[in-house]
N, CA, C and O of each residue as an XYZ file, in Angstrom:
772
protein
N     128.359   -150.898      7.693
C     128.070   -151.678      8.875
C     126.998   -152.728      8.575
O     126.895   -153.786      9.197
N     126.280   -152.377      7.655
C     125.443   -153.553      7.709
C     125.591   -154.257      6.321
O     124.567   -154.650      5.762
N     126.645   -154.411      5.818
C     127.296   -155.878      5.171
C     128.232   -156.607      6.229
O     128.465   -157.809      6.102
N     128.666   -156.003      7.081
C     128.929   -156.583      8.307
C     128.169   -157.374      8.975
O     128.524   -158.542      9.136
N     127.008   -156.920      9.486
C     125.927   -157.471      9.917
C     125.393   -158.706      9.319
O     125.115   -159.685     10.012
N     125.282   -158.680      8.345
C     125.180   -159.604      7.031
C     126.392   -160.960      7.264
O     126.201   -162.175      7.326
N     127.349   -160.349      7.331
C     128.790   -161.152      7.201
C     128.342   -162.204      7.911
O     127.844   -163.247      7.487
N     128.660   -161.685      9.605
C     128.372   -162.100     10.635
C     127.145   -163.153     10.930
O     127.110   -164.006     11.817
N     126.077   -162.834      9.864
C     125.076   -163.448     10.523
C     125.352   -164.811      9.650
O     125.162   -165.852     10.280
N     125.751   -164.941      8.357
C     126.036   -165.788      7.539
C     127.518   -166.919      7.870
O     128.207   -167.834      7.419
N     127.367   -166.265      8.670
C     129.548   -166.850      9.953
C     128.714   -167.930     10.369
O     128.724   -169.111     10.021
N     127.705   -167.075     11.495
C     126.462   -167.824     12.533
C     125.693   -168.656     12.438
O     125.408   -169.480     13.307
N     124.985   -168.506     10.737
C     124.053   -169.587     10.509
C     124.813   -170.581      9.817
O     124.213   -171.648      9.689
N     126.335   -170.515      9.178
C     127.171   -171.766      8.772
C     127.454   -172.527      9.940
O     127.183   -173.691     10.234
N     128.195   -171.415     10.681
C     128.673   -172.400     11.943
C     127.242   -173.515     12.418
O     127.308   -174.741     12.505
N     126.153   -172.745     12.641
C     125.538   -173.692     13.630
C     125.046   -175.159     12.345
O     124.515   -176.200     12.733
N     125.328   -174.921     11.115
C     125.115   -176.211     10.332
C     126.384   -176.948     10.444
O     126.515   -178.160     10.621
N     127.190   -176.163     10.333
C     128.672   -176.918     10.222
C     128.502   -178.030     11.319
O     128.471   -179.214     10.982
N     128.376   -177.593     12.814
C     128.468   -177.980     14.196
C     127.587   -179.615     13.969
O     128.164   -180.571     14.488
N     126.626   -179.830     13.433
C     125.886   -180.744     13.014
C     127.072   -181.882     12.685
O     127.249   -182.787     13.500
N     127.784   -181.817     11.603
C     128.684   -182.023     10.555
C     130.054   -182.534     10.836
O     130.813   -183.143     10.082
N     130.319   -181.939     12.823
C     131.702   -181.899     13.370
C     132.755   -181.736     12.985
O     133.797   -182.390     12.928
N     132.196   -180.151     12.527
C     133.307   -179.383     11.766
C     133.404   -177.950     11.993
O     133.728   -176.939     11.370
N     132.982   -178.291     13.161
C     133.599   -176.606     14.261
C     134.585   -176.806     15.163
O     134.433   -177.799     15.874
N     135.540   -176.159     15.340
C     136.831   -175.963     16.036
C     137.348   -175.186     16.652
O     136.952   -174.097     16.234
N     138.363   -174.990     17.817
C     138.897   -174.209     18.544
C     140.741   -174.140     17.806
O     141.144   -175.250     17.459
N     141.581   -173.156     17.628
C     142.753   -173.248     17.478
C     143.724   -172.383     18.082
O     143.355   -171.328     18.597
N     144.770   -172.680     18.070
C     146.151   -171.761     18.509
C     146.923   -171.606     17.475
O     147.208   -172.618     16.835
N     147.391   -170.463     17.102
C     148.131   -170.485     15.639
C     149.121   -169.724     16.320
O     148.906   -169.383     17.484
N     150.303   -169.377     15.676
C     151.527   -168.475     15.255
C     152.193   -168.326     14.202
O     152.668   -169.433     13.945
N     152.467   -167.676     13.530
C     152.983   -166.834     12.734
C     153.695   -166.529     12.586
O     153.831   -165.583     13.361
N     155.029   -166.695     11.638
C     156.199   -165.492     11.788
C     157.245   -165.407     10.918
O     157.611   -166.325     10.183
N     157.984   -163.758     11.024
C     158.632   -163.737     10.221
C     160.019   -162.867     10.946
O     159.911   -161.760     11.472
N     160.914   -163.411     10.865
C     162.314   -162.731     11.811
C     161.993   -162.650     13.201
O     161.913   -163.578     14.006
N     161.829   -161.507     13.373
C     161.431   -161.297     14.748
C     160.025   -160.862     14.803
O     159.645   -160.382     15.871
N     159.349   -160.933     14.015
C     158.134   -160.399     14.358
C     156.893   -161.733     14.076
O     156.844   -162.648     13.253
N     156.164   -161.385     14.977
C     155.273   -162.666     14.867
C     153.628   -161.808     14.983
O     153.420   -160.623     15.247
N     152.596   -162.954     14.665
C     151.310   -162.876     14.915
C     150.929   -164.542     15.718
O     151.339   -165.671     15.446
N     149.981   -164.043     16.771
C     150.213   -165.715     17.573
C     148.295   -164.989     18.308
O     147.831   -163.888     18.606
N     147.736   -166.623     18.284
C     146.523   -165.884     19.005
C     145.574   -167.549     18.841
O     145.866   -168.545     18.178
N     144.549   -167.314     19.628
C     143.673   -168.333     19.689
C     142.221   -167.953     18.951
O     142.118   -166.876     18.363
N     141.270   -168.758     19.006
C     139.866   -168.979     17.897
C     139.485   -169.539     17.364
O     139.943   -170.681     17.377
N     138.473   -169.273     16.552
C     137.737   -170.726     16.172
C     137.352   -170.955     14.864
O     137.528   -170.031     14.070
N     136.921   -171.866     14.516
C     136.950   -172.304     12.999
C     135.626   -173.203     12.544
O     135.273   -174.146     13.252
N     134.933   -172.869     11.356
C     134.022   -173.428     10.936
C     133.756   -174.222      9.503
O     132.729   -173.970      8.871
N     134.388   -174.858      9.182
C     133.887   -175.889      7.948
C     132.812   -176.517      7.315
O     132.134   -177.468      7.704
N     132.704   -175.450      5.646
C     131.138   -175.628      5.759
C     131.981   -176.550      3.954
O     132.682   -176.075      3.061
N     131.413   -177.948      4.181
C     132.027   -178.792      2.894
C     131.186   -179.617      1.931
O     130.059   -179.247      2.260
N     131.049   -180.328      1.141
C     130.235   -180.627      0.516
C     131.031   -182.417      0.782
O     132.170   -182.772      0.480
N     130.029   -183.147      1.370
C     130.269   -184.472      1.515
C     131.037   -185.269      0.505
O     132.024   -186.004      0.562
N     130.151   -184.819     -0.531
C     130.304   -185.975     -1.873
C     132.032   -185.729     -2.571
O     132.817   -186.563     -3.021
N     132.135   -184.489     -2.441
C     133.412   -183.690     -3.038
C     134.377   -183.363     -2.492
O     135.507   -183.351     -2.979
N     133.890   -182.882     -0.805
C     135.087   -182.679      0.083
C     135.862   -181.145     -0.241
O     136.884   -180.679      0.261
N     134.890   -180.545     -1.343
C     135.357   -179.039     -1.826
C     134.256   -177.971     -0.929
O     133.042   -178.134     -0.805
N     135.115   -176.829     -0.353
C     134.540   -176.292     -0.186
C     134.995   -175.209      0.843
O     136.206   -174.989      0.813
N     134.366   -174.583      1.629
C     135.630   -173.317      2.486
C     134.665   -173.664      4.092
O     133.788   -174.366      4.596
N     135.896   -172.268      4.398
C     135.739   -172.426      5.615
C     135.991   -171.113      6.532
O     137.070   -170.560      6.319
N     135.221   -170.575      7.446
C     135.572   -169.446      8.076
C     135.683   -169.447      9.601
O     135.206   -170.185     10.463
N     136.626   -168.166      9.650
C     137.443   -168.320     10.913
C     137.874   -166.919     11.329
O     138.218   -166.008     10.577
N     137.774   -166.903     13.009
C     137.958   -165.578     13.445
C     138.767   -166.183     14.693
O     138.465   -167.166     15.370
N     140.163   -165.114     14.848
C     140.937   -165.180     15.969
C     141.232   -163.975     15.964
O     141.142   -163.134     15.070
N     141.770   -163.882     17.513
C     142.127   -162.671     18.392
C     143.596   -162.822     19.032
O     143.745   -164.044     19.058
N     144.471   -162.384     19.430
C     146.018   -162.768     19.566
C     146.578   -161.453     19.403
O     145.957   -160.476     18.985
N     147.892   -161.484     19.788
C     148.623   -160.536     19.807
C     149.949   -160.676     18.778
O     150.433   -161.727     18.359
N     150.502   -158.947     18.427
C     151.000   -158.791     16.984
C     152.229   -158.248     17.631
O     152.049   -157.634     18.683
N     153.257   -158.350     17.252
C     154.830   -157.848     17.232
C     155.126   -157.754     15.880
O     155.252   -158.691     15.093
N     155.255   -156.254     15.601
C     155.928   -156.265     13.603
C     156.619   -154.901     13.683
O     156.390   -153.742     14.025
N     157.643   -155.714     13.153
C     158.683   -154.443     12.786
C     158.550   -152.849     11.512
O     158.710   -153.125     10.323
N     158.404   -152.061     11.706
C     158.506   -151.211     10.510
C     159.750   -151.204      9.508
O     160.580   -152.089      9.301
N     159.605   -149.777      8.885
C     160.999   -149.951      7.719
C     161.481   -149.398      8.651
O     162.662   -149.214      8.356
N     161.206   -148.872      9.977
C     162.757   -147.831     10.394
C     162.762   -149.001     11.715
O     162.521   -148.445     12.787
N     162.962   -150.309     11.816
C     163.350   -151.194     12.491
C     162.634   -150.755     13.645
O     163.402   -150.687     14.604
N     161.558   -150.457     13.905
C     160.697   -150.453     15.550
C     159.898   -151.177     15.235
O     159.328   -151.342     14.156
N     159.778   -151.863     16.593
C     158.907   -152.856     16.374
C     157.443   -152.466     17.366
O     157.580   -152.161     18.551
N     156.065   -152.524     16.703
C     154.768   -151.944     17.301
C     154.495   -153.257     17.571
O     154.848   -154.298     17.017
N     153.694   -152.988     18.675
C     152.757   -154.136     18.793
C     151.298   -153.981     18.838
O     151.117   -152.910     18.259
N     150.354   -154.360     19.133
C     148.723   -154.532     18.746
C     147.890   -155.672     19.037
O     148.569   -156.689     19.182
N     147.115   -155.784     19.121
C     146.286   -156.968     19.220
C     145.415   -156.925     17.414
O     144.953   -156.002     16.745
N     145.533   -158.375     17.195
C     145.112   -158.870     15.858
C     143.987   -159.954     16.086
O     143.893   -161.030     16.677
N     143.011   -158.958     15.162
C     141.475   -159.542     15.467
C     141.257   -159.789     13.895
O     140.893   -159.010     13.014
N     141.586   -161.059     13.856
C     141.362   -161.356     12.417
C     140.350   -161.904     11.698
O     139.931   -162.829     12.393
N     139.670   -161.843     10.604
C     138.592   -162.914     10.398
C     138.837   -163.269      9.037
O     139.103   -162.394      8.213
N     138.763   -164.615      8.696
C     139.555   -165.101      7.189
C     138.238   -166.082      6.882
O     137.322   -166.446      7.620
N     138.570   -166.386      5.313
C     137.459   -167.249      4.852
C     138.310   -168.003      3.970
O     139.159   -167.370      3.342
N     138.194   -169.730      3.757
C     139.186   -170.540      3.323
C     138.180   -170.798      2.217
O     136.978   -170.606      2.397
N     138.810   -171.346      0.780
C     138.565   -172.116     -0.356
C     139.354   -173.439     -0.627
O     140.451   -173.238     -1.148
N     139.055   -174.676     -0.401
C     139.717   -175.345     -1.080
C     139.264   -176.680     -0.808
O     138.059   -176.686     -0.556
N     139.848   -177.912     -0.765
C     139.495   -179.297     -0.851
C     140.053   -179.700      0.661
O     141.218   -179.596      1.046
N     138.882   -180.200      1.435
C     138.844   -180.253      2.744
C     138.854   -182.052      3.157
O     137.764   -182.619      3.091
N     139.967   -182.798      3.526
C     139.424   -184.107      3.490
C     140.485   -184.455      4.387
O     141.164   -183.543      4.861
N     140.863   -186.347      4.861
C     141.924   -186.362      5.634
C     143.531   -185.416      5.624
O     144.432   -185.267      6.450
N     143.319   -185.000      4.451
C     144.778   -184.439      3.837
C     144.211   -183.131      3.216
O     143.218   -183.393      2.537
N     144.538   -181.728      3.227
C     143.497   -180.620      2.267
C     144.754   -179.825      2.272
O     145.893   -179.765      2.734
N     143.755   -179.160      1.371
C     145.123   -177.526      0.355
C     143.532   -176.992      0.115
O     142.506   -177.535     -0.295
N     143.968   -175.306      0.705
C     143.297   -174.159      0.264
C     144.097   -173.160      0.109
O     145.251   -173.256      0.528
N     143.622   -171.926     -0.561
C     143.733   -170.211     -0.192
C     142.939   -169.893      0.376
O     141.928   -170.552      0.616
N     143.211   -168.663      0.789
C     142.876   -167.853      1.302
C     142.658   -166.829      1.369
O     143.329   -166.243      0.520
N     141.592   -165.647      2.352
C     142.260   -163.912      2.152
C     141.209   -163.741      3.635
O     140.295   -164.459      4.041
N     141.676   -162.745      4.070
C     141.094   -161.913      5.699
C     141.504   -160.619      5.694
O     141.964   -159.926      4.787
N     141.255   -160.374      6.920
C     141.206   -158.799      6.730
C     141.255   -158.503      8.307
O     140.755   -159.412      8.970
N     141.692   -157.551      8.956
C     141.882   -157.005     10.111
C     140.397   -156.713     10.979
O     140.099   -155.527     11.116
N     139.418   -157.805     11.594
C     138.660   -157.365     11.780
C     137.882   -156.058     12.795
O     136.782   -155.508     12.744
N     139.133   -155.916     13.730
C     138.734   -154.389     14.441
C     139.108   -153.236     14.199
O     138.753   -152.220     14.796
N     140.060   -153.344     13.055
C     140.040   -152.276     12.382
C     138.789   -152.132     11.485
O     138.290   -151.033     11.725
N     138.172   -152.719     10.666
C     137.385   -152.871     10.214
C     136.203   -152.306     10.815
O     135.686   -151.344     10.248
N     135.688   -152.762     11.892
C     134.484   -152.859     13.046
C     134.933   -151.133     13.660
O     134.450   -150.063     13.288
N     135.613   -151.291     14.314
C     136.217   -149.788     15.229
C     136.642   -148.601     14.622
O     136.812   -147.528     15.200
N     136.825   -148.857     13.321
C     137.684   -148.108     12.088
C     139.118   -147.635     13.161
O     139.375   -146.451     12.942
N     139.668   -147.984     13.769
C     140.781   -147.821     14.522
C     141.896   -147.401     13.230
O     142.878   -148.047     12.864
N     141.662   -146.809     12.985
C     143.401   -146.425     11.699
C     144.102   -144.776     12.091
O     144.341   -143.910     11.249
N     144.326   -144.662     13.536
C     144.602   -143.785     14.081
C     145.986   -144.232     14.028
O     146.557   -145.127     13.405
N     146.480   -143.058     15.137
C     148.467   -143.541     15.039
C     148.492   -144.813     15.528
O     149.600   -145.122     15.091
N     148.074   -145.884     16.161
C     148.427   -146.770     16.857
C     149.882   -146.336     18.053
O     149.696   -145.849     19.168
N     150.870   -146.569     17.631
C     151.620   -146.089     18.604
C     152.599   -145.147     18.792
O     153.340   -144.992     19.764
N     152.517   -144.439     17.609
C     153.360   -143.162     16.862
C     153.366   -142.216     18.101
O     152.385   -141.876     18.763
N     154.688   -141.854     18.284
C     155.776   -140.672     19.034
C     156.459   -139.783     18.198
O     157.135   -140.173     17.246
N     156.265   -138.156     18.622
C     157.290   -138.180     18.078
C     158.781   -138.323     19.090
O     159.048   -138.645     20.248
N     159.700   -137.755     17.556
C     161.162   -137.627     18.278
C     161.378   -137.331     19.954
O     161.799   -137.916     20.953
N     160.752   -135.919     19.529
C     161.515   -135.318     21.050
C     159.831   -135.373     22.254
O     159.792   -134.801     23.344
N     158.808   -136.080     21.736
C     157.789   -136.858     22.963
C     157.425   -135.664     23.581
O     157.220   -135.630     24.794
N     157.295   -134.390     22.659
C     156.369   -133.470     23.232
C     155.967   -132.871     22.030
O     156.503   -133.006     20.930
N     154.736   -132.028     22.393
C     153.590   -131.288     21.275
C     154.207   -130.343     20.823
O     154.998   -129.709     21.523
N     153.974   -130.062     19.576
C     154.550   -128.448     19.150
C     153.662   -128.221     18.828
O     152.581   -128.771     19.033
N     154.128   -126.693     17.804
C     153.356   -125.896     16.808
C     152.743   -126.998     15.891
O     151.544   -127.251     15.773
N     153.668   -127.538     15.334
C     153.447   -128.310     14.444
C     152.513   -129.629     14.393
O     151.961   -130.214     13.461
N     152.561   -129.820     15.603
C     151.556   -131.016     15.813
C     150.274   -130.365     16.025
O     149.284   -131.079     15.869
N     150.064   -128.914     16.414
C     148.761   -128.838     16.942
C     148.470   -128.362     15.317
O     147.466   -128.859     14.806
N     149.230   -127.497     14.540
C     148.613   -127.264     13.230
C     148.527   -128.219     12.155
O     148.024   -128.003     11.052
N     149.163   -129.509     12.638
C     148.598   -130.650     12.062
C     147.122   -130.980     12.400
O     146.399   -131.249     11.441
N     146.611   -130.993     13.579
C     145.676   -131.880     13.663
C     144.795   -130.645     13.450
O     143.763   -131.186     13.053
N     144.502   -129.094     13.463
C     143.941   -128.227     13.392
C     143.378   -127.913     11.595
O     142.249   -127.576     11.237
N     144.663   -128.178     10.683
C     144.485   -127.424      9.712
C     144.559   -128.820      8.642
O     143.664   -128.963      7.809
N     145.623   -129.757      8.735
C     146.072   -130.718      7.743
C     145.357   -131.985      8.221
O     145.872   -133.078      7.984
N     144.161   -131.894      8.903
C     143.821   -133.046      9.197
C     142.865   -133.388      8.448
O     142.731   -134.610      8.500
N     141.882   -132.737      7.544
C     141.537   -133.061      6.157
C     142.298   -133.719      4.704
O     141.885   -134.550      3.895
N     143.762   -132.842      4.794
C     144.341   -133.344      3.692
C     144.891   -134.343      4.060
O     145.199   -135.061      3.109
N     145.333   -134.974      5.620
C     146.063   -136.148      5.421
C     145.129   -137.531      5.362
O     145.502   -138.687      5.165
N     143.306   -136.828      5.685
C     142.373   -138.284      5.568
C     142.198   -138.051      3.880
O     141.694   -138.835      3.076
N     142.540   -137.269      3.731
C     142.139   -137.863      1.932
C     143.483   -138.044      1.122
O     143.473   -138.318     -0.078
N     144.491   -137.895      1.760
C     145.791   -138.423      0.760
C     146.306   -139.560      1.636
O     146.562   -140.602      1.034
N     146.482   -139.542      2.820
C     146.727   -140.075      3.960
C     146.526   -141.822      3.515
O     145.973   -142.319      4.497
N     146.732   -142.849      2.526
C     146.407   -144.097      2.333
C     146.983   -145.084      3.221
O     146.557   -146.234      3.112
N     147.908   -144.827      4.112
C     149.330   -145.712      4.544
C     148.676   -146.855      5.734
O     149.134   -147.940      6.091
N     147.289   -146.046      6.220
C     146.462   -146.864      7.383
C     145.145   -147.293      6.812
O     144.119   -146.841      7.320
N     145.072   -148.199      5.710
C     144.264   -148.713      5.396
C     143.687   -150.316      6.460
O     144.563   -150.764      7.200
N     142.808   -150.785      6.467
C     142.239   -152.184      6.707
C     143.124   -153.020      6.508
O     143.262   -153.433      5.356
N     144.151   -153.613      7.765
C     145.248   -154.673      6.994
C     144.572   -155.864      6.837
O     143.706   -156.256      7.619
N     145.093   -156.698      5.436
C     144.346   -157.786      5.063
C     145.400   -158.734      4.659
O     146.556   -158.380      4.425
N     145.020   -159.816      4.591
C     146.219   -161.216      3.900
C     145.113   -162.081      2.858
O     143.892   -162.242      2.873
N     146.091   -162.481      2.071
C     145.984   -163.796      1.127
C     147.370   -164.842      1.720
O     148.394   -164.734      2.395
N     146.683   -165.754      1.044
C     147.460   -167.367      1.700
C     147.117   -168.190      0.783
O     146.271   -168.150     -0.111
N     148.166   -169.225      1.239
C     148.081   -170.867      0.670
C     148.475   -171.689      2.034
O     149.330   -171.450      2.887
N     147.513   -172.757      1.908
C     147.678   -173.591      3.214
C     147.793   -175.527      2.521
O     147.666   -176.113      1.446
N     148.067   -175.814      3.790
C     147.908   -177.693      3.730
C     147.667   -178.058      5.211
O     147.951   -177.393      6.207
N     147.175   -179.065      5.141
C     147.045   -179.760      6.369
C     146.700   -180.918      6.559
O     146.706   -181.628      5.553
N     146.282   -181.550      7.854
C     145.786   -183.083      8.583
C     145.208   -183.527      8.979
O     145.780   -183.919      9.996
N     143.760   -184.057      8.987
C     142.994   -184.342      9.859
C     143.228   -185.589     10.308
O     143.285   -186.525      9.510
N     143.384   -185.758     11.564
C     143.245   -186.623     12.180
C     142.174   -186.964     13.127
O     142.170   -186.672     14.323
N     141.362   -187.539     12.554
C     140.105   -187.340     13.683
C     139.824   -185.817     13.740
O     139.695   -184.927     12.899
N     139.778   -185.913     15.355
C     139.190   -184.164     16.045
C     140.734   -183.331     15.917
O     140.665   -182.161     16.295
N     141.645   -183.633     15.596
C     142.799   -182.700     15.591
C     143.501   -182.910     14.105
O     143.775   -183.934     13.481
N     143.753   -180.872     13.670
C     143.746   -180.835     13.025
C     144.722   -180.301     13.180
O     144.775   -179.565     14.165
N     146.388   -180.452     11.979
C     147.439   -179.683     12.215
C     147.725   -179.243     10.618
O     147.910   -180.072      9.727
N     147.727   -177.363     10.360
C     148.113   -176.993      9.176
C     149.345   -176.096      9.454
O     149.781   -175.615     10.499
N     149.840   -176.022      7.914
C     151.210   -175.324      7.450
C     150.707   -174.464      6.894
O     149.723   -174.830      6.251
N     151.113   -172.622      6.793
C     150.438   -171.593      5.740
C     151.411   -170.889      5.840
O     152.166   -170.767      6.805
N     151.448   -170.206      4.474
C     152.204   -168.876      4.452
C     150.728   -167.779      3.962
O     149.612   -168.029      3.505
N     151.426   -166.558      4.332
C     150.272   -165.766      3.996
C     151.298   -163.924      3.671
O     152.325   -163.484      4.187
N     150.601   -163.495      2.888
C     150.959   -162.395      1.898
C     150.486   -161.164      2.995
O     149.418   -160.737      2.557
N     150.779   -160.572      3.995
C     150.179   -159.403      5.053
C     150.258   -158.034      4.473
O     151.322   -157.714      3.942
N     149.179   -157.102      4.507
C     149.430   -155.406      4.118
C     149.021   -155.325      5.630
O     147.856   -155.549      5.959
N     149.782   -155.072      6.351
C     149.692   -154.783      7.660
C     150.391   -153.283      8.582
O     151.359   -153.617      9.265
N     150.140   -152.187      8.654
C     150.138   -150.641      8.555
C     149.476   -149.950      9.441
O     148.251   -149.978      9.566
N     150.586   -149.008     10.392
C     149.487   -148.285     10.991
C     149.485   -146.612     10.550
O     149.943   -146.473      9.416
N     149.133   -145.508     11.103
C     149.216   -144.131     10.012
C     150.645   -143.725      9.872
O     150.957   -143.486      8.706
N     151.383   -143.615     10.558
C     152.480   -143.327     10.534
C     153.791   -144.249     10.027
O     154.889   -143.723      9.849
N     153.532   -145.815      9.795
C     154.355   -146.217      9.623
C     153.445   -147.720      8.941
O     152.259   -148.046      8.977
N     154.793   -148.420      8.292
C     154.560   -149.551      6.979
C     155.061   -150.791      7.642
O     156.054   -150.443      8.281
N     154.857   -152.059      7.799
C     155.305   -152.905      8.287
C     156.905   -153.658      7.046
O     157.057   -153.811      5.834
N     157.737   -153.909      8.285
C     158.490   -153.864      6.880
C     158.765   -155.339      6.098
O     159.590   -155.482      5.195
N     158.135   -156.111      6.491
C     157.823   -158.241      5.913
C     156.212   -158.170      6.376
O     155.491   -158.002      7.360
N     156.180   -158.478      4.614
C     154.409   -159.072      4.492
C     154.821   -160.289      3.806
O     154.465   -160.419      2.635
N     155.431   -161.085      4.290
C     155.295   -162.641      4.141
C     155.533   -162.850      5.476
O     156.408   -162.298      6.143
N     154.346   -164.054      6.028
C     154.297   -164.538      7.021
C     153.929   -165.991      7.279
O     152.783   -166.293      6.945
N     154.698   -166.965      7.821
C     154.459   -168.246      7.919
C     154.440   -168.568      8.994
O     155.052   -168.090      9.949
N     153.220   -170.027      8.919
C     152.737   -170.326     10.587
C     151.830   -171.669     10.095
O     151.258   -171.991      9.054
N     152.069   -172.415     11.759
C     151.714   -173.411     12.190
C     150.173   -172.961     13.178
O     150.088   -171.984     13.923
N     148.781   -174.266     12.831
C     148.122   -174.368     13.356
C     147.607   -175.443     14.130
O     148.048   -176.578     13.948
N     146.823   -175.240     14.881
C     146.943   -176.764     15.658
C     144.976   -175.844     16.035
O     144.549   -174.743     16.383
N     144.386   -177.309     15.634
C     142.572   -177.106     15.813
C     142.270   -178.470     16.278
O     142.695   -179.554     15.876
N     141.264   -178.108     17.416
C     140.431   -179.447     18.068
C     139.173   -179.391     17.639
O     138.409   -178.488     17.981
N     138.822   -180.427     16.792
C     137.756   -179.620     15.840
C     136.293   -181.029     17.248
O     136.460   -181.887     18.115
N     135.059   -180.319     16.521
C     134.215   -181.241     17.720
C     132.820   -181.067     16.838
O     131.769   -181.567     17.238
């Protein structure tokens, strides 16, 4: 928690230099892949080096998640993301990327999310799950880790509006089940000020 703390405060003291710089922003993004999407609003901070135009940028949004598993159900969730960009920032830019699920992270939320079973009542078996095997499944149990992405992006500045193209690489998982497409592509649209 407190490299978190840390994180956060280093988000806070970029942003408020960035803001100087008019290179803080509001955005709407979406995401997607078949039927399943990530779509959500937030904000964005660009911290760049004048002379070079190299340099990153961090960003936290909140939005809602539709993703299919391998056994074709589709969960949904709210996606609290926070990402940090690398790359060459100018009328025209290309970066990577990587983020990470930030309330899972914060909440440690890696519970079932929305796991049923079959027949939607308790047995034996469920209560001597959570009674006896609930040690061995937090230490073998890997399947609900912190979902995180890497990316490659491009984009536009135009003035205060900014429009990018990204694909991004998702490990996105809740305990009981695997998402079944971790490639995800999406359009952004930022009013930067």
């Amino acid at each position: 928690m407190k490299i978190l703390s840390i994180f956060i405060f280093l988000i806070l003291s970029f942003a408020v230099n960035a803001q100087t710089n008019n290179n803080v922003g509001f955005f709407v993004k979406n995401e997607i892949h078949d039927n399943d999407y990530i779509s959500g609003i937030g904000v964005e901070a660009w911290l760049i080096n004048d002379e070079t135009q190299i340099g990153f940028a961090v960003n936290s949004s909140i939005g809602k998640a539709e993703v299919t598993d391998e056994y074709d159900y589709q969960h949904s969730y709210v996606a609290w993301d926070l990402g940090i960009k690398f790359g060459y920032f100018s009328d025209v830019f290309v970066y990577a990327e990587l983020g990470l699920d930030l309330g899972e992270l914060i909440l440690q939320d890696r519970d079932e999310d929305d796991y049923d079973d079959e027949d939607n009542q308790v047995d034996f078996g469920d209560i001597l799950g959570i009674l006896v095997l609930d040690d061995y499944y937090d230490e073998y149990d890997r399947s609900n880790d912190i979902d995180a992405y890497v990316g490659v992006g491009v984009g536009v500045k135009l003035e205060n509006i900014v429009i990018e193209g990204y694909s991004r690489y998702r490990q996105i998982d809740g305990e009981y089940w695997k998402a079944n497409n971790q490639v995800f592509s999406g359009m952004k649209l930022t009013i930067m000020f």
